[in-house]
Every structure is written in structure tokens, then in C-alpha cells.
C-alpha positions as CSV (number, residue, x, y, z in Angstrom):
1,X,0.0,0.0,0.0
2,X,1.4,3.7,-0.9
3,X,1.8,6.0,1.9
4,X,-0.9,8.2,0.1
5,X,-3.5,5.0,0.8
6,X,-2.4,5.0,4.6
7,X,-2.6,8.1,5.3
8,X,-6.1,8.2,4.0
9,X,-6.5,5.4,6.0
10,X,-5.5,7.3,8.9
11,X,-7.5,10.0,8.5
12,X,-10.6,8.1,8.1
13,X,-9.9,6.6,11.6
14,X,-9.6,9.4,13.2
15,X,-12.8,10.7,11.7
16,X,-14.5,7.9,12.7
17,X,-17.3,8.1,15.4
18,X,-16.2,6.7,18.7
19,X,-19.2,4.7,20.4
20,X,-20.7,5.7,23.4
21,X,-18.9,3.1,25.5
22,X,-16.2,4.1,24.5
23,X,-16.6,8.1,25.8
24,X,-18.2,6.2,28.8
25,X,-15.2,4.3,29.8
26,X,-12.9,6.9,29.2
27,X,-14.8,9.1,31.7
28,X,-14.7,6.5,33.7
29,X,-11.2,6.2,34.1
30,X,-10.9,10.6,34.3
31,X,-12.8,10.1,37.3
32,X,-10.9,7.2,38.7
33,X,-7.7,9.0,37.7
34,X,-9.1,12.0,40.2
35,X,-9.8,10.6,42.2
36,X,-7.0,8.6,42.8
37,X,-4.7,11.5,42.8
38,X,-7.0,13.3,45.3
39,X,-6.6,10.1,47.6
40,X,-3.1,9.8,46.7
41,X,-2.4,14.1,47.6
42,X,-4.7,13.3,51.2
43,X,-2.7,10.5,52.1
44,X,0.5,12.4,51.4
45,X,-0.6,14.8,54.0
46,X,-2.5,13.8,56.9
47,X,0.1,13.4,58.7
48,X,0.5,17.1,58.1
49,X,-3.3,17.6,59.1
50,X,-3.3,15.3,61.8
51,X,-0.3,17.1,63.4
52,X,-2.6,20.4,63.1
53,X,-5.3,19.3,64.6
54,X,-3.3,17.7,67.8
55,X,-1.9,21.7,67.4
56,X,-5.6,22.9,67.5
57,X,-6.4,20.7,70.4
58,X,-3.3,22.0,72.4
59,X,-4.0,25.4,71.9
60,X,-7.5,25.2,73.3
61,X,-6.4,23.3,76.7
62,X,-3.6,26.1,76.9
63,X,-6.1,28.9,76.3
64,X,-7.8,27.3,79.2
65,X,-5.2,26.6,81.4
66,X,-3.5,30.3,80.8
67,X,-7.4,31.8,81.1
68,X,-7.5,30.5,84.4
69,X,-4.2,31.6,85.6
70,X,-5.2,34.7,84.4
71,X,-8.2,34.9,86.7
72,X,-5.6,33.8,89.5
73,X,-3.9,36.6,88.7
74,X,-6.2,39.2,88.3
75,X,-8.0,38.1,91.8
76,X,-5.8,40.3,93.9
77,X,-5.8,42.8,91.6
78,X,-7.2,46.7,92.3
79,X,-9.6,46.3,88.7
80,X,-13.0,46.2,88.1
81,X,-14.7,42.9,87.5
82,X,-15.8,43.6,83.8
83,X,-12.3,44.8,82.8
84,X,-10.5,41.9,84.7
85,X,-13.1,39.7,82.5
86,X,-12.1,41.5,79.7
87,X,-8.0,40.6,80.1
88,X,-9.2,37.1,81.2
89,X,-11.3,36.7,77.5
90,X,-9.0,38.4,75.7
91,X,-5.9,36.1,76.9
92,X,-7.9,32.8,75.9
93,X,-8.8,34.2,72.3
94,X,-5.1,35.5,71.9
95,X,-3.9,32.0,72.6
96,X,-6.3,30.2,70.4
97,X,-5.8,33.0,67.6
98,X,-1.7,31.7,67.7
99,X,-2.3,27.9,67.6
100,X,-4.6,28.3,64.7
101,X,-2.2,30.1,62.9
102,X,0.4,27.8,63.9
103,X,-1.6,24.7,63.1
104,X,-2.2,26.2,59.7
105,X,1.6,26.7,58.7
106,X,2.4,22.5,59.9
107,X,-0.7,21.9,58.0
108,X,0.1,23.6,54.3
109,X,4.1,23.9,54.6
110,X,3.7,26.9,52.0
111,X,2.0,28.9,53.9
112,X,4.2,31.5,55.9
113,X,2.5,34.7,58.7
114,X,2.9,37.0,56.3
115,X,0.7,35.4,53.7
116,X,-1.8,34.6,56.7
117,X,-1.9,38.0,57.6
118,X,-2.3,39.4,54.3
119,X,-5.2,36.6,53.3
120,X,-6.8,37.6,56.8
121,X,-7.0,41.1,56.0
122,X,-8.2,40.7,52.4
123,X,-11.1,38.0,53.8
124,X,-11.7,40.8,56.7
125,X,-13.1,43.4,54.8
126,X,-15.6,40.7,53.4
127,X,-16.4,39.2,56.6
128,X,-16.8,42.2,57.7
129,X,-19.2,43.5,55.2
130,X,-21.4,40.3,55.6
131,X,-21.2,40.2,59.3
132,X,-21.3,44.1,59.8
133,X,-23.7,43.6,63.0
134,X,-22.1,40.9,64.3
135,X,-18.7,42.6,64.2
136,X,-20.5,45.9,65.5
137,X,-22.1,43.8,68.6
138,X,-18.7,42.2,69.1
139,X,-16.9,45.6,69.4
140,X,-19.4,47.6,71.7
141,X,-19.3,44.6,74.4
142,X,-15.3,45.3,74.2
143,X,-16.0,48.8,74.5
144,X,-18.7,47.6,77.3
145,X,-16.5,45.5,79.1
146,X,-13.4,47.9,79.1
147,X,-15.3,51.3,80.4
148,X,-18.6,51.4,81.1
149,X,-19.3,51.8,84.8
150,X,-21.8,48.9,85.7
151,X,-21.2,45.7,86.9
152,X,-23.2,41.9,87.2
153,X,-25.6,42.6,89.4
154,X,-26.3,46.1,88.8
155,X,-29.2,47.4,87.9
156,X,-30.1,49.5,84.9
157,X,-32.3,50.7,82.6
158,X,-31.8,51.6,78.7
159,X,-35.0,52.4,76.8
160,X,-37.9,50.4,77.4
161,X,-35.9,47.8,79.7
162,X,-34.6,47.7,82.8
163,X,-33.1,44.9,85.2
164,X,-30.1,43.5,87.3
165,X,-27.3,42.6,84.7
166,X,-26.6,38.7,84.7
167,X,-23.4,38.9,82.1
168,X,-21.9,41.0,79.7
169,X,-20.6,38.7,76.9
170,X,-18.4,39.9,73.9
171,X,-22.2,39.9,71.9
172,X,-25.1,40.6,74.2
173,X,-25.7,41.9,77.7
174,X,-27.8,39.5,79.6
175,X,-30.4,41.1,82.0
176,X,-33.1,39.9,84.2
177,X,-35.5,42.1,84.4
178,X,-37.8,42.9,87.6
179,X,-40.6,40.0,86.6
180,X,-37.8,37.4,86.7
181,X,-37.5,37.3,82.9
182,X,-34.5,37.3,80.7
183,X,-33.7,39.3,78.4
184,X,-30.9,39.2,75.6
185,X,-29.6,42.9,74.6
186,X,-27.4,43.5,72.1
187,X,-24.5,45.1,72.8
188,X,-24.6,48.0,70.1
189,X,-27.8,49.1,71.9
190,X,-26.6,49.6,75.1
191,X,-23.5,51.4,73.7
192,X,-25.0,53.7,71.7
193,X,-28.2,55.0,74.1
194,X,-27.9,56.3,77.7
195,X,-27.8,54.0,80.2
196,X,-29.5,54.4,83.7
197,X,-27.1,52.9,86.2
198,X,-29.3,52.7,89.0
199,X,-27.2,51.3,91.6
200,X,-23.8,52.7,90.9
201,X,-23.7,54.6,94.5
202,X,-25.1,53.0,97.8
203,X,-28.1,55.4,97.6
204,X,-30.5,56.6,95.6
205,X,-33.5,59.5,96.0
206,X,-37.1,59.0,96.4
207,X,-39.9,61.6,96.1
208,X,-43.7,61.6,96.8
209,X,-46.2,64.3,97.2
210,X,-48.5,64.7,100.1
211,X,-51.1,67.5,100.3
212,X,-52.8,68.5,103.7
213,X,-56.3,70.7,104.3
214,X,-56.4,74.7,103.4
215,X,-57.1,75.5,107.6
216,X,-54.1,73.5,108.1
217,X,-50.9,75.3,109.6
218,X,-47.9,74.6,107.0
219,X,-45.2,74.8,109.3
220,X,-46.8,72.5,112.1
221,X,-47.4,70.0,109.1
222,X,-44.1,70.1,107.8
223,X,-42.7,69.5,111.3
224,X,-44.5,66.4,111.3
225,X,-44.0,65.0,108.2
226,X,-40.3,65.8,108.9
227,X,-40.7,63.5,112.0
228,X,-42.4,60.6,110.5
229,X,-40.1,60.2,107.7
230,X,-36.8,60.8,109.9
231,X,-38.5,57.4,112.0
232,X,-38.4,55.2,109.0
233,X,-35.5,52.6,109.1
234,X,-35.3,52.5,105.4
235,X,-34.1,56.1,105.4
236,X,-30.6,57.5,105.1
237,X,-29.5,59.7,107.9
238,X,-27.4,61.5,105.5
239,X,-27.4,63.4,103.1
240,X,-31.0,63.9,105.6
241,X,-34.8,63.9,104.0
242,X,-36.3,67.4,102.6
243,X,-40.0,68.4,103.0
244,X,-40.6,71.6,101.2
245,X,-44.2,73.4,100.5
246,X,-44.7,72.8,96.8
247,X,-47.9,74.4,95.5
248,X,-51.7,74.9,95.7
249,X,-53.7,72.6,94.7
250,X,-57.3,72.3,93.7
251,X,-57.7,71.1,97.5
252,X,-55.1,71.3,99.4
253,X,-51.4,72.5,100.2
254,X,-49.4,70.4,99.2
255,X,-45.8,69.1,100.4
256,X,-43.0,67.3,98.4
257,X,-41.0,65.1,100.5
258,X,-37.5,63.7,99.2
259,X,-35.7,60.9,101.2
260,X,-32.5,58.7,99.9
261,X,-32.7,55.0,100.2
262,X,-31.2,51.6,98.9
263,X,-30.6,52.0,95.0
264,X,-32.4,48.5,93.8
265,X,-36.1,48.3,92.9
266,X,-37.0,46.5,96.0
267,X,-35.2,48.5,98.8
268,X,-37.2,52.0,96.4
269,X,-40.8,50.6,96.6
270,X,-40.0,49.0,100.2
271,X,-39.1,52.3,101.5
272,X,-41.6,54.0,99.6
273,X,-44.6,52.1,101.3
274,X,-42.8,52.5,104.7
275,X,-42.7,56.7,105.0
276,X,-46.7,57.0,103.4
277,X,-47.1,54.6,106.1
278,X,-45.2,57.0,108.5
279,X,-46.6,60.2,107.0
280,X,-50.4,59.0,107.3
281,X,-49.9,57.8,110.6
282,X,-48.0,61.3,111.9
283,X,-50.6,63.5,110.5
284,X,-53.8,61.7,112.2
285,X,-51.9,61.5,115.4
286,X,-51.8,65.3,114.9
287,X,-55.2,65.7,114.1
288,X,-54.3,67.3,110.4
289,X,-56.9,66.2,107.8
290,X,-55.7,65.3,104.1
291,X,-58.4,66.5,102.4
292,X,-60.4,64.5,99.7
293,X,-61.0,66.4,96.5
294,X,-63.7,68.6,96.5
295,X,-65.2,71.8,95.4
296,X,-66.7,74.6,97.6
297,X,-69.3,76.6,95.6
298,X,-69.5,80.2,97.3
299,X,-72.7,82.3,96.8
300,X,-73.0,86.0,97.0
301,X,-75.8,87.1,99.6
302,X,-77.9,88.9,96.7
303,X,-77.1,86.3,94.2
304,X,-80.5,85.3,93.0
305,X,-80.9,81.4,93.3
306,X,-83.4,79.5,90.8
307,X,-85.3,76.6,91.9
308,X,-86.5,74.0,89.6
309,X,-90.2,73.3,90.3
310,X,-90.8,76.9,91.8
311,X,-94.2,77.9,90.7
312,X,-94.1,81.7,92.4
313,X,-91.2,84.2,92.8
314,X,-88.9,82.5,90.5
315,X,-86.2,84.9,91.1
316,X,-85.7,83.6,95.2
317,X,-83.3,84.5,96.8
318,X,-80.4,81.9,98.5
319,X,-81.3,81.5,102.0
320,X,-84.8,82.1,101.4
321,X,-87.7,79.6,100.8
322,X,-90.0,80.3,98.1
323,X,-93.9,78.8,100.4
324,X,-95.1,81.6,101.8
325,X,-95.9,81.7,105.7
């Protein structure tokens, strides 16, 4: 046969249509081949993963073991609670932050801190796009934990809420509110409204109003109240309570006393119900009323008065009876 006739030959073999068992098997053994590598590539290093993860598992028991030695350490120490918490949580992320990073150099040999660093701070500005409230939460409870001035077991109130803070966490400030429930506040919200701290000193100022009768005598009431509410136990001594005339009401004089008591909600409404106790009891002993509300109506003497049902005079006078004798 000429070489023309094979390469004709040739050329109609390659043209030819392959049948589909043919492309079957060969994607078969693509597959097979990639699988086979793949294997091949994880077998090569597991011992290099396996030796990160005993890394990974080393770094968290030292996070926890240097976590608590912090907390030893800090026990002595002239800091608040949330900012020794702060140093203490800080420590154990720091710790677990270097094994990872160590883990992930044994782990992929190519991989060196500076490329770390740089692939964290490319993937940071995403993650911090996608998790912008997460991030923002994160940050305020820092912020929270480093320099605001309350403490667990303080009581606040921000907004609509108030209660006795359980825990601060790096997310959300647990607080159990007056009715025994929990509530979960994110940390951005506290750090961006005002906060009432409502026991951040050992007292705290109460006022109620108390009105007494016109044909009272002020200053004789005013001693009195200033005696009953100096007898309550619930009452600070100093700075002392303060009764001052406040205004004239539709029926009465009327008094505002001011006392300082124990911050918390219970030691406030306990010490509350004690001095109108005190106060009430005072002024009857004295014999001054506290008047009910009511109106007086006053009638000039040549004022005339109609009667409804008056057949004569209908222009009568008040006081005088419109039957004659």
C-alpha cells in the first residue's frame, strides 16, 4: 500500500465516530484518575493535618489553662470585675488565635504569617461586610467591658428595659428584668443610648407628694412630716430627708418630701410604702386632715338662686324659701 492510501487510511480513523462506550469508559477512568490523585495528595498529608489538629487541640487546653491563671492573677488585683473579664477573655482568644495560625503553617508547609496575615485582611473586609452587625455587637461589648461603669448585678435601665445585669458577653448583655425574665440585649444598643445605672452609688432619691387641708398650719405639718419620715429605718441619715411646701392645689397644700434609700427596685418601693405609712400615721396622730377632693361653691348674699319646680317668685333669693308663711 502507498503511503498516500495509509494516510487516507488514517484520517478516516480518526474521523471515525467513537461509540458511546467508548466516551463512557474513558470518563470513567478521568474520574478514577481523580480521584486517585485526590486520595493519593490526602494520604500524602495527613500526617501534616493530623499534626494540626493535635496543634488545635493543644492550643485550646492552653487557652484554658492560661485563662484561668489569668483569673488567679487578676484576683488580687485593684480592677473592676468587667475589665479583669475583659483581660481574662482576651488572653484565651489571643492563645487560640496563635495555635490556629500555627496549626495552619504545619498543616500547608507553604503557607508562611505574612501570607496569613495578608489573606486575613483581604477575607476581613468581606467578613466584615457580611457580618457588619455581628462585628459591630462584638466591638461595643469590648468597649462595654473595658469602660462602662456597671457591673453583674447592677441594675439598669436603657430604653424600654430595665433589670439586674446577669453577664456581659463579647455579643449581648444578659439582663433579668424585675418579673424574673431574661432578656438578651445586644451590645450596640446599650453602647449607643444612655444607660441608667441605677445602683452605681449606695443610695438613691425617692420623692412623693403629700397635700394636707387649706385651715391646716404649713409649718406645724411640715414638722411632722419631717418627723415621721426621719422614724423610717429604710431612710438615710445623710445626706437627711427634705419636705418643702410645693404648691396649691385644687384642694389642698401640698408638700414634696424627698428621702434617699437603697438603690435597687425592691429596697425603692420598700421604703416608699414605709414613710406613706409613716406620713399618714403622723398627720392623724396630729389631728391634720388630708383632704379629699372637692369643690366649695360660694354664693354672694344677693345672688339670685333658681329653683327647679318653683311655681311663684322664680327669682328667690339663696337662703330664702319660696312657700309663703
Amino acid at each position: 500500500m502507498t503511503p498516500l492510501a495509509n494516510t487516507a487510511s488514517a484520517t478516516n480513523d480518526a474521523s471515525a465516530p467513537t461509540s458511546p462506550d467508548t466516551d463512557a469508559s474513558l470518563g470513567i477512568e478521568t474520574v478514577e484518575a481523580s480521584v486517585r490523585r485526590i486520595a493519593e495528595d490526602l494520604l500524602e498529608q495527613l500526617p501534616l493535618l493530623v499534626t494540626g489538629l493535635i496543634i488545635v487541640l493543644a492550643a485550646l487546653v492552653t487557652a484554658t489553662i492560661a485563662r484561668r491563671a489569668a483569673n488567679r492573677l487578676l484576683r488580687n488585683v485593684s480592677l473592676r470585675h468587667s475589665l479583669k473579664e475583659l483581660i481574662s477573655r482576651l488572653t484565651y482568644v489571643l492563645v487560640i488565635a496563635a495555635g490556629l495560625l500555627i496549626a495552619a503553617m504545619v498543616a500547608f508547609p507553604g503557607l508562611t504569617p505574612s501570607k496569613a496575615l495578608t489573606a486575613l485582611g483581604i477575607g476581613s473586609i468581606a467578613i466584615g461586610l457580611a457580618f457588619k452587625d455581628i462585628f459591630e455587637n462584638l466591638f461595643a461589648g469590648v468597649l462595654i467591658l473595658w469602660r462602662f461603669p456597671f457591673e453583674n448585678g447592677d441594675f439598669i435601665a436603657c430604653g424600654d428595659f430595665e433589670g439586674r445585669v446577669v453577664d456581659v458577653t463579647v455579643r449581648n448583655t444578659l439582663i433579668r428584668t424585675v418579673r424574673n425574665e431574661l432578656l438578651v440585649v445586644p451590645n450596640a444598643d446599650i453602647y449607643k443610648n444612655a444607660v441608667y445605672v441605677y445602683t452605681n452609688k449606695p443610695t438613691r432619691r425617692l420623692e412623693i407628694i403629700c397635700g394636707v387641708a387649706y385651715d391646716e398650719d404649713v409649718a406645724t405639718a411640715r414638722d411632722v412630716i419631717t418627723k415621721a419620715v426621719a422614724s423610717c429605718e429604710s431612710v438615710s441619715e445623710a445626706p437627711t430627708p427634705e419636705i418643702f411646701a410645693q404648691a396649691f392645689s385644687a384642694s389642698s397644700v401640698d408638700f414634696e418630701i424627698a428621702w434617699w434609700t437603697g438603690p435597687t427596685p425592691r429596697e425603692q418601693r420598700a421604703s416608699r410604702d414605709e414613710v406613706v405609712e409613716a406620713v399618714r400615721r403622723g398627720l392623724d396622730q396630729a389631728g391634720i386632715r388630708i383632704p379629699f377632693p372637692h369643690r366649695t361653691l360660694v354664693f354672694r348674699e344677693d345672688a339670685p338662686l333658681h329653683i327647679a319646680g318653683a311655681a311663684a317668685n322664680p327669682t328667690t333669693r339663696a337662703g330664702e324659701s319660696s312657700d309663703g308663711p
